[in-house]
N, CA, C and O atoms as CSV, one atom per row, in Angstrom:
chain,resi,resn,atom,element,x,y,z
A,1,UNK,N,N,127.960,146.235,85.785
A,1,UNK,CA,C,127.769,146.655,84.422
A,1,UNK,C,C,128.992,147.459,84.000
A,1,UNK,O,O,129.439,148.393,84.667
A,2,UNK,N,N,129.353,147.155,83.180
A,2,UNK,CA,C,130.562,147.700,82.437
A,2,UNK,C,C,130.239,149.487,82.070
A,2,UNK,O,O,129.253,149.886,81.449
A,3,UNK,N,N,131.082,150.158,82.500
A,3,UNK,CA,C,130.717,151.518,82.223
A,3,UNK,C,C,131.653,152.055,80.923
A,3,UNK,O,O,131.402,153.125,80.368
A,4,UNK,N,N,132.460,151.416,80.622
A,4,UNK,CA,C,133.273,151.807,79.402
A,4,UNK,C,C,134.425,152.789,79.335
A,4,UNK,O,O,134.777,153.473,80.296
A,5,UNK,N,N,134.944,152.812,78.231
A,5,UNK,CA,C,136.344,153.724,78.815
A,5,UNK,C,C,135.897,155.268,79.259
A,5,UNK,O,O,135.154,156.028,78.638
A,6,UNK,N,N,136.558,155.489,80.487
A,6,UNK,CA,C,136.503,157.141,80.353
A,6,UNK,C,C,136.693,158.092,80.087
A,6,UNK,O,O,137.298,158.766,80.920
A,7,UNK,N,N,136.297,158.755,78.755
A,7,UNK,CA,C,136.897,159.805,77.447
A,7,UNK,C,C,136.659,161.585,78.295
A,7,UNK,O,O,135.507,161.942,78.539
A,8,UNK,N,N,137.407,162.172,78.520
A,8,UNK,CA,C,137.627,163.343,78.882
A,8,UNK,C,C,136.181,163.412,77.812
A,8,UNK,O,O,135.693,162.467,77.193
A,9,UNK,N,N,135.564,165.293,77.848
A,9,UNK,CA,C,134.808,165.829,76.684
A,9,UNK,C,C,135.625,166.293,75.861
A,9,UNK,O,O,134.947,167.051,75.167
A,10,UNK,N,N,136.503,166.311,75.555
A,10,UNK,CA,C,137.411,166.803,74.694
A,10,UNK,C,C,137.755,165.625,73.816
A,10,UNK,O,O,138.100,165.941,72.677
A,11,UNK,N,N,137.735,164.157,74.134
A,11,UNK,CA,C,139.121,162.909,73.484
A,11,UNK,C,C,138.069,161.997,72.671
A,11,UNK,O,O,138.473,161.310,71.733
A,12,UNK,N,N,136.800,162.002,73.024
A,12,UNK,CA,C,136.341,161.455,72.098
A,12,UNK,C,C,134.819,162.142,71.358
A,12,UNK,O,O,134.279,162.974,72.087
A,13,UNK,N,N,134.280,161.937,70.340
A,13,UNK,CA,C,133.020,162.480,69.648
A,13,UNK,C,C,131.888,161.752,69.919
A,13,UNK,O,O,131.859,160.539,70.124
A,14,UNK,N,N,130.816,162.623,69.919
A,14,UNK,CA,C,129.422,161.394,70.211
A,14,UNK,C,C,128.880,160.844,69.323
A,14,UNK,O,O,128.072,161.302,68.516
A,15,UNK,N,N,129.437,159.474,69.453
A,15,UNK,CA,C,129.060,158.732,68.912
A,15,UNK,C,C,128.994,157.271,69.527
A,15,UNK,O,O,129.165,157.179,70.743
A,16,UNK,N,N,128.727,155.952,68.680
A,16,UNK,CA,C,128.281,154.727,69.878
A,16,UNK,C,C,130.610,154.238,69.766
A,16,UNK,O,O,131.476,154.512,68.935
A,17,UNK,N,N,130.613,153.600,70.870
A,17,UNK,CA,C,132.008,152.985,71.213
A,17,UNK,C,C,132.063,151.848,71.417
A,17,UNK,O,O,131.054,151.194,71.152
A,18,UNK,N,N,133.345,151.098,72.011
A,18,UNK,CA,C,132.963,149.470,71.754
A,18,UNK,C,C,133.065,149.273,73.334
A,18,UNK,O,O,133.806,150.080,73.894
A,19,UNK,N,N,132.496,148.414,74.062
A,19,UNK,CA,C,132.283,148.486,75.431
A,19,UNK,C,C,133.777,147.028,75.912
A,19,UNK,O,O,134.203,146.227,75.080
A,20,UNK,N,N,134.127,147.076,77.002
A,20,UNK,CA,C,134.796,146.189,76.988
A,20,UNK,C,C,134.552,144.387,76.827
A,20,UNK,O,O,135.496,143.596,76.839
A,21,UNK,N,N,133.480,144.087,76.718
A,21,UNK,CA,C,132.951,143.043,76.163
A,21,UNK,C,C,133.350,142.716,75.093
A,21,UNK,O,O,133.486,141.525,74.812
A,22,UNK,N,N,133.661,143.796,74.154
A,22,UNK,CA,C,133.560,143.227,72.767
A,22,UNK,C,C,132.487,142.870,71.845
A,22,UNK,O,O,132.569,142.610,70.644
A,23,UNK,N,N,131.319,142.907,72.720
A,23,UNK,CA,C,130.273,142.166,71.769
A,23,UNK,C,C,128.899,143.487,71.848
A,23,UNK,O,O,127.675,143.360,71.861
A,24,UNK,N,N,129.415,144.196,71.871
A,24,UNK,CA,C,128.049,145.530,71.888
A,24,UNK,C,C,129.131,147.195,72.076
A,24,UNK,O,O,130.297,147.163,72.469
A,25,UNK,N,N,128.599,148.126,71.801
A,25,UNK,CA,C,128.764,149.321,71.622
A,25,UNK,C,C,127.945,150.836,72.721
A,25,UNK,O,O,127.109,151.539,72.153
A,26,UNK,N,N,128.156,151.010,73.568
A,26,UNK,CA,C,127.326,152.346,74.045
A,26,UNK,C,C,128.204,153.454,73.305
A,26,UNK,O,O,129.275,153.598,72.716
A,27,UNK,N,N,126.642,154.395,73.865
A,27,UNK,CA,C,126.685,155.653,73.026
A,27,UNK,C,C,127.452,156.939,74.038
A,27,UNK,O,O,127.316,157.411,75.166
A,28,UNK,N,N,128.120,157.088,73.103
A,28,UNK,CA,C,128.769,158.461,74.488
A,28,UNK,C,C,128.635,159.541,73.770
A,28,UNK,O,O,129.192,159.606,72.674
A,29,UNK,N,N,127.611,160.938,74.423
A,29,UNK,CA,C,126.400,162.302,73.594
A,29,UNK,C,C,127.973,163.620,73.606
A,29,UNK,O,O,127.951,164.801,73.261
A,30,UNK,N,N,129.335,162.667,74.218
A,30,UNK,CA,C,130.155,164.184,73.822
A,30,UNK,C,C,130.827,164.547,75.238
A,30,UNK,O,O,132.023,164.730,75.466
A,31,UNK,N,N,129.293,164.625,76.497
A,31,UNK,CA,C,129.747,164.767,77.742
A,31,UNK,C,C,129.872,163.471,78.684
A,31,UNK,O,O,130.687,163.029,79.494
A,32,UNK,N,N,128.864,163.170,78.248
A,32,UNK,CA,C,128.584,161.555,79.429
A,32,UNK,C,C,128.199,160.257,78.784
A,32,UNK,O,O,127.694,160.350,77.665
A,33,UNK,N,N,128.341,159.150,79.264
A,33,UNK,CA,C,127.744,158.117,79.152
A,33,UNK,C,C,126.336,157.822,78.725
A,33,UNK,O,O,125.549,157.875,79.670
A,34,UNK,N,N,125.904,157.585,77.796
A,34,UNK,CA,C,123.980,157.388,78.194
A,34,UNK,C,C,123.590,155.864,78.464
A,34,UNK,O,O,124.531,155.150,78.811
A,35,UNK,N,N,122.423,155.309,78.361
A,35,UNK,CA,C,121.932,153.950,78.815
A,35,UNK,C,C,121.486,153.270,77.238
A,35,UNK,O,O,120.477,152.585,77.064
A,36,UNK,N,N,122.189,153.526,76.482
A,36,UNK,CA,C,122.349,153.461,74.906
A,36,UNK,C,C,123.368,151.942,74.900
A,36,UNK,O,O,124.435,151.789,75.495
A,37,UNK,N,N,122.833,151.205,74.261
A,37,UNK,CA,C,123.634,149.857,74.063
A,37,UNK,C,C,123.105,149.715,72.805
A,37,UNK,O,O,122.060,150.231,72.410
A,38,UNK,N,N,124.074,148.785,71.989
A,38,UNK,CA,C,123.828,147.829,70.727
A,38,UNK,C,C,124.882,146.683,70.309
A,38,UNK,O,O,126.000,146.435,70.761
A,39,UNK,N,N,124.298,146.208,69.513
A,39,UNK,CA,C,125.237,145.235,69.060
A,39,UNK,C,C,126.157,145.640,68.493
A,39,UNK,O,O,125.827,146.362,67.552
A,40,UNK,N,N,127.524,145.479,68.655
A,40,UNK,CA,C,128.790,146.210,67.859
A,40,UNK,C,C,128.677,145.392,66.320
A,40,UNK,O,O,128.373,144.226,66.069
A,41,UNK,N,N,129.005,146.369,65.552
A,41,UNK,CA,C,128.527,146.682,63.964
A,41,UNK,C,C,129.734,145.336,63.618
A,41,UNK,O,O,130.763,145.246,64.288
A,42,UNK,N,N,129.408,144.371,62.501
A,42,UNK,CA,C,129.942,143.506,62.049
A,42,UNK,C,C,130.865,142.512,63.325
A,42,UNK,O,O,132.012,142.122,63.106
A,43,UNK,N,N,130.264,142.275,64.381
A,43,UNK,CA,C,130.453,141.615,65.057
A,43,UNK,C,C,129.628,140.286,64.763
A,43,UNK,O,O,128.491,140.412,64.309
A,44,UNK,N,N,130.100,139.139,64.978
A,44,UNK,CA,C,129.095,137.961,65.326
A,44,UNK,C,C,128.633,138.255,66.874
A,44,UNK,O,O,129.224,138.610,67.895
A,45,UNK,N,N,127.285,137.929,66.533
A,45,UNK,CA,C,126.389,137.635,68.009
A,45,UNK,C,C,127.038,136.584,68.805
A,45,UNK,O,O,127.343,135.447,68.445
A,46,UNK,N,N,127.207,137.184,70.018
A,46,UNK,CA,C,127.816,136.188,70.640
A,46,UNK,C,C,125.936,134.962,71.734
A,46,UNK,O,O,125.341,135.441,72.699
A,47,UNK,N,N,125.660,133.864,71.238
A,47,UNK,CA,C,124.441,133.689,71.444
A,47,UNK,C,C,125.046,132.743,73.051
A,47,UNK,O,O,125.959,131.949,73.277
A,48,UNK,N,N,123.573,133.600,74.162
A,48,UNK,CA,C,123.856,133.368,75.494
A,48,UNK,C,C,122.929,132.227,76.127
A,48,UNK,O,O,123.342,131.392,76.931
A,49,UNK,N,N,121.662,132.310,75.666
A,49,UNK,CA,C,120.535,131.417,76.063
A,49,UNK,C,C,120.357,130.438,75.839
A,49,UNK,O,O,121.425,129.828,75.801
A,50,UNK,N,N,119.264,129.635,75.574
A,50,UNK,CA,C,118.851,128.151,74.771
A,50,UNK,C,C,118.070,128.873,73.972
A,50,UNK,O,O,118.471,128.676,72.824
A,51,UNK,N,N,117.166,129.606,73.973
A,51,UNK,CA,C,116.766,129.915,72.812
A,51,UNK,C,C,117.191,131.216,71.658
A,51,UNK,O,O,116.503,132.071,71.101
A,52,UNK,N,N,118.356,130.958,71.628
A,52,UNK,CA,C,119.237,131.646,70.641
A,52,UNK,C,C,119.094,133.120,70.606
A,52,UNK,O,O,119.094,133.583,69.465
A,53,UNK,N,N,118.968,134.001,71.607
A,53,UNK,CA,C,119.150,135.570,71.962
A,53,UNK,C,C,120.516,136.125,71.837
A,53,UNK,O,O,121.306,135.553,72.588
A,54,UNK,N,N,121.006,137.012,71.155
A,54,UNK,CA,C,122.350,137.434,70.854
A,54,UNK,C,C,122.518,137.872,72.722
A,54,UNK,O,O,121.612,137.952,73.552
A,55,UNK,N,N,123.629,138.034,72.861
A,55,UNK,CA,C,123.606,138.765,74.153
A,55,UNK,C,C,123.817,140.330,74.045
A,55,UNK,O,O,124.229,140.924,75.042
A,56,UNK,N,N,123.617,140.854,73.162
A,56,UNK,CA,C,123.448,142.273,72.846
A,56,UNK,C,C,121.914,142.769,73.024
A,56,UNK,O,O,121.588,143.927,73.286
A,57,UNK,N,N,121.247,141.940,72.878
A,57,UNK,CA,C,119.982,142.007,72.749
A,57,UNK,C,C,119.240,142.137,74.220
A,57,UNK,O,O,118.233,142.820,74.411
A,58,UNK,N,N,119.789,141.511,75.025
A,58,UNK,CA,C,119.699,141.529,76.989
A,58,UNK,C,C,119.202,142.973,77.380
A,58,UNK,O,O,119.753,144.068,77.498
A,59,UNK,N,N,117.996,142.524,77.521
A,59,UNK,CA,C,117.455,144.030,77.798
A,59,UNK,C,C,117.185,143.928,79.709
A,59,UNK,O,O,116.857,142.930,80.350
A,60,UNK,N,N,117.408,145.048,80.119
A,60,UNK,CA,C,116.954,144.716,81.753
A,60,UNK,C,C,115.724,145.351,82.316
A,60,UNK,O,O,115.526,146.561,82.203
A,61,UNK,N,N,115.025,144.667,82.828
A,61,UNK,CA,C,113.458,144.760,83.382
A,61,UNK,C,C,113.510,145.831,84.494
A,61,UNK,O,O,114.278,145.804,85.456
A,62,UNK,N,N,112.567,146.793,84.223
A,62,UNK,CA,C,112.920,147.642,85.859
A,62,UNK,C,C,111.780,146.979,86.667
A,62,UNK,O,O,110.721,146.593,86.173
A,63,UNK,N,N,112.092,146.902,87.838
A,63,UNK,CA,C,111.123,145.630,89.090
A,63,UNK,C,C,109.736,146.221,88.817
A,63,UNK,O,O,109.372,147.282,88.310
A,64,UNK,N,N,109.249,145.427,89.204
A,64,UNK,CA,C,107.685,145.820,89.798
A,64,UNK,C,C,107.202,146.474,90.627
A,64,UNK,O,O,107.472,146.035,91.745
A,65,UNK,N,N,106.215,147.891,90.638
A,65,UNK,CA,C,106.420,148.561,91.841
A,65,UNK,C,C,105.556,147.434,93.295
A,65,UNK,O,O,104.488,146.822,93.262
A,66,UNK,N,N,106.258,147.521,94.053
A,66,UNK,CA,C,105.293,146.102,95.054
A,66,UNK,C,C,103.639,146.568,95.489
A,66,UNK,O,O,102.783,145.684,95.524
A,67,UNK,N,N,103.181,148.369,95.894
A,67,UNK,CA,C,102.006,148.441,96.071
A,67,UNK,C,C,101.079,148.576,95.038
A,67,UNK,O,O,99.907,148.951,95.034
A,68,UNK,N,N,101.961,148.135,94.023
A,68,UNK,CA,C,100.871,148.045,92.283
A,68,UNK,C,C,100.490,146.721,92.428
A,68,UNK,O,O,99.312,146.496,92.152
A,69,UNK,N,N,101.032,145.971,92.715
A,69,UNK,CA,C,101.078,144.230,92.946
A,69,UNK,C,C,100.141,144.334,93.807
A,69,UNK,O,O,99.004,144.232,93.345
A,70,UNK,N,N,100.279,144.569,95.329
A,70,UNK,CA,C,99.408,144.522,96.220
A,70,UNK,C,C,97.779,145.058,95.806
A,70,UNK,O,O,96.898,144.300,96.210
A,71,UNK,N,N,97.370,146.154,95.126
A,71,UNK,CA,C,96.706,147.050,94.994
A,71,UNK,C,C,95.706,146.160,93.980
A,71,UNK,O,O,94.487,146.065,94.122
A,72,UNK,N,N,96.654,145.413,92.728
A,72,UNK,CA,C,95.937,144.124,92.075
A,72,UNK,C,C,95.267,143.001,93.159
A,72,UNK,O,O,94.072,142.832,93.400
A,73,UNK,N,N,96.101,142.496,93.566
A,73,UNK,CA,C,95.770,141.560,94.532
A,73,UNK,C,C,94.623,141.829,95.290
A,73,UNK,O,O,93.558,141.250,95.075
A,74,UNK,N,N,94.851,143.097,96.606
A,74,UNK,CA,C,93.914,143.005,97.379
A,74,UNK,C,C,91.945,143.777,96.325
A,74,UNK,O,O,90.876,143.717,96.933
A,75,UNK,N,N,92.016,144.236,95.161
A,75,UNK,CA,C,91.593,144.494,94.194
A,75,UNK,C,C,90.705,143.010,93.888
A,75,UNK,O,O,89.481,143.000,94.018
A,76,UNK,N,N,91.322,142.017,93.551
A,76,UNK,CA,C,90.465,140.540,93.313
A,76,UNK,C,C,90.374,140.155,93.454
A,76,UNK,O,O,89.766,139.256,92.872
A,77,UNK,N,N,91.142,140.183,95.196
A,77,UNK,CA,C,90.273,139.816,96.780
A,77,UNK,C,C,89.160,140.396,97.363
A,77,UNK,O,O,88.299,139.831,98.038
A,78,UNK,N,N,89.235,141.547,97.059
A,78,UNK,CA,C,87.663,142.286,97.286
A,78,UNK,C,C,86.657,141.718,96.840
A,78,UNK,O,O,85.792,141.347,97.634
A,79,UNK,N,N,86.447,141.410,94.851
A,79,UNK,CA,C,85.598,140.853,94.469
A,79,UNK,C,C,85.529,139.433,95.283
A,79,UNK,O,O,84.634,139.290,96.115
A,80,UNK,N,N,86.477,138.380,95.044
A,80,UNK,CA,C,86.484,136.845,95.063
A,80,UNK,C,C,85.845,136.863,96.707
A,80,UNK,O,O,84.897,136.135,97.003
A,81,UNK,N,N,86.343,137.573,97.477
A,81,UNK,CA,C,86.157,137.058,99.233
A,81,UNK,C,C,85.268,138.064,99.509
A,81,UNK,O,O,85.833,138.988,100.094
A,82,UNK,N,N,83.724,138.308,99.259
A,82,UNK,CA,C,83.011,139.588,99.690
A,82,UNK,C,C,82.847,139.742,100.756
A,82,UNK,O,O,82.746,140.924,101.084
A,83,UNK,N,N,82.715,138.548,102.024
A,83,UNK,CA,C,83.004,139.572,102.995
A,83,UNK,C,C,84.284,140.149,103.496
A,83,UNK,O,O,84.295,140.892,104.478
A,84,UNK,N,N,85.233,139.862,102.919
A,84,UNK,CA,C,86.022,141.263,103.336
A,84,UNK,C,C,86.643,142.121,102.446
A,84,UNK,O,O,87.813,142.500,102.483
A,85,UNK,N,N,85.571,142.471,101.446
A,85,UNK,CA,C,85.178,143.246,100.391
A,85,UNK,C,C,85.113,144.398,100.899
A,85,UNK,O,O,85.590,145.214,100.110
A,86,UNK,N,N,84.841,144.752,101.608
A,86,UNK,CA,C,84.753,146.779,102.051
A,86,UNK,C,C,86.744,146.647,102.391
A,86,UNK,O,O,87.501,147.399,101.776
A,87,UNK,N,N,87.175,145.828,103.197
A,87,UNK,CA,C,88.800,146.530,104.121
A,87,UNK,C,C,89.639,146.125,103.021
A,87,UNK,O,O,90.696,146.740,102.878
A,88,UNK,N,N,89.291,144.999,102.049
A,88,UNK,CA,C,90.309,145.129,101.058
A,88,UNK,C,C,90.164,145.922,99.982
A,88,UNK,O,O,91.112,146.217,99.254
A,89,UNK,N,N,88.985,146.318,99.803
A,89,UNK,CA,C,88.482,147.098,98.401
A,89,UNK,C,C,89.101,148.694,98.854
A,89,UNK,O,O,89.704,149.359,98.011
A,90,UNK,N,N,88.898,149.178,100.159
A,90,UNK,CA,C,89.528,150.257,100.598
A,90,UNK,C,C,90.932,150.285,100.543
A,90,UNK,O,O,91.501,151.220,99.980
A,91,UNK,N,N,91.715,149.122,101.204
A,91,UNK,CA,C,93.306,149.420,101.100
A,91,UNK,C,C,93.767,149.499,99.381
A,91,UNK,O,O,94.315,150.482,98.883
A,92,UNK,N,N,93.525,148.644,98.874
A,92,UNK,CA,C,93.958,148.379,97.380
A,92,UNK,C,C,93.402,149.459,96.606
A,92,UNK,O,O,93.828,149.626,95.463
A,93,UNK,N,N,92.366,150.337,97.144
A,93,UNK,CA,C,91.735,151.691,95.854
A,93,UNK,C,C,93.073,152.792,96.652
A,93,UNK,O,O,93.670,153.631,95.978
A,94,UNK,N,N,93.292,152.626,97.812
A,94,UNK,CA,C,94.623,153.408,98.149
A,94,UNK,C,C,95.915,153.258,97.712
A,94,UNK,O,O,96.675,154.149,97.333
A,95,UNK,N,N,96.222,151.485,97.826
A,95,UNK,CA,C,97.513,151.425,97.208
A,95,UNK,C,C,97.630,151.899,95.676
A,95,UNK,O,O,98.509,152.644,95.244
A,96,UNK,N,N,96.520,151.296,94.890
A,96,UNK,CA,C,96.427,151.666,93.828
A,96,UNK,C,C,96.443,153.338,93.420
A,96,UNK,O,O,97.109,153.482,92.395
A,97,UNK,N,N,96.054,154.267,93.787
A,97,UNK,CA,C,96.215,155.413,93.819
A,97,UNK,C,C,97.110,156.116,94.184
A,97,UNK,O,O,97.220,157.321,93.959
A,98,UNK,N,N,97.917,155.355,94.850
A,98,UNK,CA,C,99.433,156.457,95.567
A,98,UNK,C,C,100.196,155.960,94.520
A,98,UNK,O,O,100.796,156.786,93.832
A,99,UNK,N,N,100.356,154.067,94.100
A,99,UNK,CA,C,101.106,153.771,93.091
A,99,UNK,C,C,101.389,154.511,91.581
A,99,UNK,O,O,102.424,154.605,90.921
A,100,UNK,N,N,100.086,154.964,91.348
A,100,UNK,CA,C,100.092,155.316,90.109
A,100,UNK,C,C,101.140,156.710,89.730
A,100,UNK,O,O,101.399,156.891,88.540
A,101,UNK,N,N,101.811,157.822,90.937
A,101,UNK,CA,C,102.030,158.457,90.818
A,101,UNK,C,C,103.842,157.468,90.720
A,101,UNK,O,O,104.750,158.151,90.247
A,102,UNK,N,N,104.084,156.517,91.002
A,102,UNK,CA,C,105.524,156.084,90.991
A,102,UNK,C,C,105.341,155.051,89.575
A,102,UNK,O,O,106.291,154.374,89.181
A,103,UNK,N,N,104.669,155.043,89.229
A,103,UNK,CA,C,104.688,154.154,88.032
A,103,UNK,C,C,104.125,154.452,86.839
A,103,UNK,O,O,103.330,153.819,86.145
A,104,UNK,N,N,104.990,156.194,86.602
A,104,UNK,CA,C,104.885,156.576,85.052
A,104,UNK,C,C,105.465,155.579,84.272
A,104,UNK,O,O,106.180,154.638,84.620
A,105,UNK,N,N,104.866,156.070,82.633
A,105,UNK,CA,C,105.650,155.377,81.665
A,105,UNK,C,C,106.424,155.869,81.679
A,105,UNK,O,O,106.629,157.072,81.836
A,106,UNK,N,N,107.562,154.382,81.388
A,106,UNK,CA,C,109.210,154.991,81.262
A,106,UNK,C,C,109.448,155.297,82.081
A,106,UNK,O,O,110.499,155.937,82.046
A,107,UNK,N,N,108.667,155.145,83.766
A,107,UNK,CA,C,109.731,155.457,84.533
A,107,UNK,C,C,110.223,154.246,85.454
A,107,UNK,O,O,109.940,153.176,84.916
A,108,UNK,N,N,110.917,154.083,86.762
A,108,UNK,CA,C,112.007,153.671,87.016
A,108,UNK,C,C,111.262,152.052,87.841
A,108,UNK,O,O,111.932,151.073,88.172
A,109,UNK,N,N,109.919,152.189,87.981
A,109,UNK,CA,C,109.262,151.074,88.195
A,109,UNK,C,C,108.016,150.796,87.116
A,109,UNK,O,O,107.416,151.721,86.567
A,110,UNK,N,N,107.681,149.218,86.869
A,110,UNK,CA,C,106.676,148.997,86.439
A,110,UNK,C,C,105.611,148.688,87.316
A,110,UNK,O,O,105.821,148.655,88.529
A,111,UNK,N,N,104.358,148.429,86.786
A,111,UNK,CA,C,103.138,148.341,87.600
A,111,UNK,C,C,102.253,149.318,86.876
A,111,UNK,O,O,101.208,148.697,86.685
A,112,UNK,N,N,102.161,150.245,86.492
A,112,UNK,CA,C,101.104,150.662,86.039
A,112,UNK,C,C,100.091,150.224,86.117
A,112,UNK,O,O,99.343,150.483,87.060
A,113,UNK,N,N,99.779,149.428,85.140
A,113,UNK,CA,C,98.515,148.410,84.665
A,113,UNK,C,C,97.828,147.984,86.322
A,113,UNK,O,O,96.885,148.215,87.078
A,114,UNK,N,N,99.026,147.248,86.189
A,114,UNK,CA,C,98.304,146.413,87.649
A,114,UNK,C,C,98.094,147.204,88.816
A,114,UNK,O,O,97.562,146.584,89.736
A,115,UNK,N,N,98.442,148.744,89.097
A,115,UNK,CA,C,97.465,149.862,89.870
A,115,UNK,C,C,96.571,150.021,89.292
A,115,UNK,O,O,95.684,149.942,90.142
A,116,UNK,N,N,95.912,150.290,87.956
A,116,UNK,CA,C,94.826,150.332,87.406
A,116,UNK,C,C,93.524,149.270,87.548
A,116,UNK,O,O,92.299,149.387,87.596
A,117,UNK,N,N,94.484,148.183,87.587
A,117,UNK,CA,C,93.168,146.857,87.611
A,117,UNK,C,C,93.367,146.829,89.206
A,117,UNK,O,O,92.843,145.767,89.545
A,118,UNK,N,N,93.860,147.463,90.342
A,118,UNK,CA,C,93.415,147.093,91.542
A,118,UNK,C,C,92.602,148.369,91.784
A,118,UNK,O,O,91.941,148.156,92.800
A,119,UNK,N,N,92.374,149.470,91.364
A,119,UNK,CA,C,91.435,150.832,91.190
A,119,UNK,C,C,90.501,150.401,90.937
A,119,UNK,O,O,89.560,150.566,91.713
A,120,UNK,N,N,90.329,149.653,89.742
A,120,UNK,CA,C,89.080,149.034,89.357
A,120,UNK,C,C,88.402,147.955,89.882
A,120,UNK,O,O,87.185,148.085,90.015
A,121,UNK,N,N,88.982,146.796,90.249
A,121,UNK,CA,C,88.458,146.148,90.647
A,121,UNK,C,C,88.127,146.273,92.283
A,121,UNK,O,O,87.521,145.420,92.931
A,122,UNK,N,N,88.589,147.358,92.731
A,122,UNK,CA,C,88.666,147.683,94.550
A,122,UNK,C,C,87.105,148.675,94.183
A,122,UNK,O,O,86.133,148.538,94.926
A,123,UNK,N,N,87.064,149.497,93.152
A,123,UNK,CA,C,85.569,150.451,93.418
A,123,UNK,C,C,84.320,149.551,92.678
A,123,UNK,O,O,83.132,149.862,92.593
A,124,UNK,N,N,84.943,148.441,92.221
A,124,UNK,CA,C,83.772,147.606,91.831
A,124,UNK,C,C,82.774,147.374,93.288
A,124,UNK,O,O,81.664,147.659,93.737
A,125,UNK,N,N,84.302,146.497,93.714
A,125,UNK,CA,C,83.596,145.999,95.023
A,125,UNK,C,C,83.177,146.829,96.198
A,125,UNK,O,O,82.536,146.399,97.157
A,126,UNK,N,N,83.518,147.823,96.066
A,126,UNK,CA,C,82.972,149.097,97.033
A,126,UNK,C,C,81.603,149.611,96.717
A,126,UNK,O,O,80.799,150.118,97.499
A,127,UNK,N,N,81.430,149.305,94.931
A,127,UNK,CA,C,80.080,149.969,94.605
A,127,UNK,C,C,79.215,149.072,94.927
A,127,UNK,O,O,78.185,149.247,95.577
A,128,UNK,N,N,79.759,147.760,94.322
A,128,UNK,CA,C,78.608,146.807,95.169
A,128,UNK,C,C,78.354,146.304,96.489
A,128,UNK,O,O,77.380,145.663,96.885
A,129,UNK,N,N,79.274,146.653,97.052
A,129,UNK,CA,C,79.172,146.474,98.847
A,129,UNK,C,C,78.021,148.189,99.283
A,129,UNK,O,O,77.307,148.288,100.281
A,130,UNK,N,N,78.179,149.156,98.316
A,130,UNK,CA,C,77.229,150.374,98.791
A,130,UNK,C,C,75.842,150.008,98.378
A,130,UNK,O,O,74.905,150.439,99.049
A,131,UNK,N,N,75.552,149.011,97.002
A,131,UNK,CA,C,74.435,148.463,96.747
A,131,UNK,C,C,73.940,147.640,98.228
A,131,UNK,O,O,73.097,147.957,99.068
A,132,UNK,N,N,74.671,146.699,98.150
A,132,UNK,CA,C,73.932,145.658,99.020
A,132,UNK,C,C,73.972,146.683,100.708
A,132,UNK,O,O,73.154,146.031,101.358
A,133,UNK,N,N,74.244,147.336,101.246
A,133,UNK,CA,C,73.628,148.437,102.197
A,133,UNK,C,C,72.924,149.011,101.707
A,133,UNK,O,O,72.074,148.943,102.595
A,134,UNK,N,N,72.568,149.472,101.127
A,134,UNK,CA,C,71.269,150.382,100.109
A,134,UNK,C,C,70.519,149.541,100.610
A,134,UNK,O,O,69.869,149.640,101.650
A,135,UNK,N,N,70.605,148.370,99.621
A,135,UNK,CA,C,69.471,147.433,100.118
A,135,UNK,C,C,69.026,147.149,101.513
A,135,UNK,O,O,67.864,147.193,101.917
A,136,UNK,N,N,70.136,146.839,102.225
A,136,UNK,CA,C,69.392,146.407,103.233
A,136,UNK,C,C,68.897,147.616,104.379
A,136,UNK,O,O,68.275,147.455,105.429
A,137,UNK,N,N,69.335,148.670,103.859
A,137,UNK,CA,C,68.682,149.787,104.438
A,137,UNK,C,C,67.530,150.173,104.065
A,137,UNK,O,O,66.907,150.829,104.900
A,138,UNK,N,N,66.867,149.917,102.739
A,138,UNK,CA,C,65.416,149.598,102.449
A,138,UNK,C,C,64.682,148.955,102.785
A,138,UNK,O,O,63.466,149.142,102.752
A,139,UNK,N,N,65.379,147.853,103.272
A,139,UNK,CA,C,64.439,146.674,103.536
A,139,UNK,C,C,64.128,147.140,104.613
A,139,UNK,O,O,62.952,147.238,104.964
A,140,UNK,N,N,65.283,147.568,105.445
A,140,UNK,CA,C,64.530,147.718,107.084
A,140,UNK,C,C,63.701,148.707,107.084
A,140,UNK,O,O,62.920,148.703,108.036
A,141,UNK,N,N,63.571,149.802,106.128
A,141,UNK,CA,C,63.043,150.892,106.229
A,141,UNK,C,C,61.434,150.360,105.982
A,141,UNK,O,O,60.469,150.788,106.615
A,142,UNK,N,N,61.393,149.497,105.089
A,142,UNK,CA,C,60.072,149.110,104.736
A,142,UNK,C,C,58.932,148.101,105.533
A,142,UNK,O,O,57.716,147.931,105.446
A,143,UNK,N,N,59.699,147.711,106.102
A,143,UNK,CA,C,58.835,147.278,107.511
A,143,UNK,C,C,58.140,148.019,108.410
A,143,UNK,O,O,57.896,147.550,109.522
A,144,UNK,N,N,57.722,149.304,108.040
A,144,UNK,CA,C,56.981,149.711,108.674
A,144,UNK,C,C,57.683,150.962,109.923
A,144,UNK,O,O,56.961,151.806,110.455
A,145,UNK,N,N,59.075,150.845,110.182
A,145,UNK,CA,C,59.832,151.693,111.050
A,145,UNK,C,C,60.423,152.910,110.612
A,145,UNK,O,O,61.065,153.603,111.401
């Protein structure tokens, strides 16, 4: 990634600059660099794709956190495969819960969501795996023992 010219704090003002591309502008606050891009002002779009995206417009995805993924997954494996609904519903209400602390908004991984739907769908299947022992701890109880 192009970091742009390097202006002492003294040589240039904050404001956006032209990056060596030519075809977009970052913002420099006076002291440093920021993560500030745009399309440089009366430039033609220079178009990169098939479906006609300026390349100024190239935004970059931060990854997926992987135990938010997992935490989904083993989450609607719990429900779909009940018997091994208690060891996956347990790992995934864990992954899902440690994830959530690395996958603020805006911060440096995504996943959110998908720690949320493996939280949920992991204490589904935990509540109903505590039902069906309930049950069958009644039943035996009611036979008479």
């Amino acid at each position: 990634m192009s970091q742009g010219p390097s202006p002492s704090a003294n040589s240039y003002p904050a404001a956006w600059h032209p990056t060596p591309n030519g075809h977009d502008e970052r913002y420099w606050d006076g002291t440093s660099w920021t993560d500030a891009y745009r399309p440089r002002a009366g430039a033609a779009p220079a178009y990169s794709n098939q479906y006609g995206a300026p390349a100024g417009y190239v935004q970059h995805m931060a990854p997926n956190h992987g135990p938010a993924v997992a935490s989904m997954v083993l989450g609607i494996c719990s429900l779909v495969l009940w018997w091994f609904g208690i060891i996956t519903g347990i790992i995934g209400l864990i992954l899902g819960a440690t994830s959530l602390k690395h996958c603020q908004p805006r911060g440096m991984k995504r996943g959110r969501g998908m720690a949320i739907a493996g939280i949920v769908c992991s204490c589904i299947a935990l509540a109903l795996w505590l039902i069906v022992l309930l049950a069958i701890g009644a039943a035996s109880n009611s036979n008479g023992y």
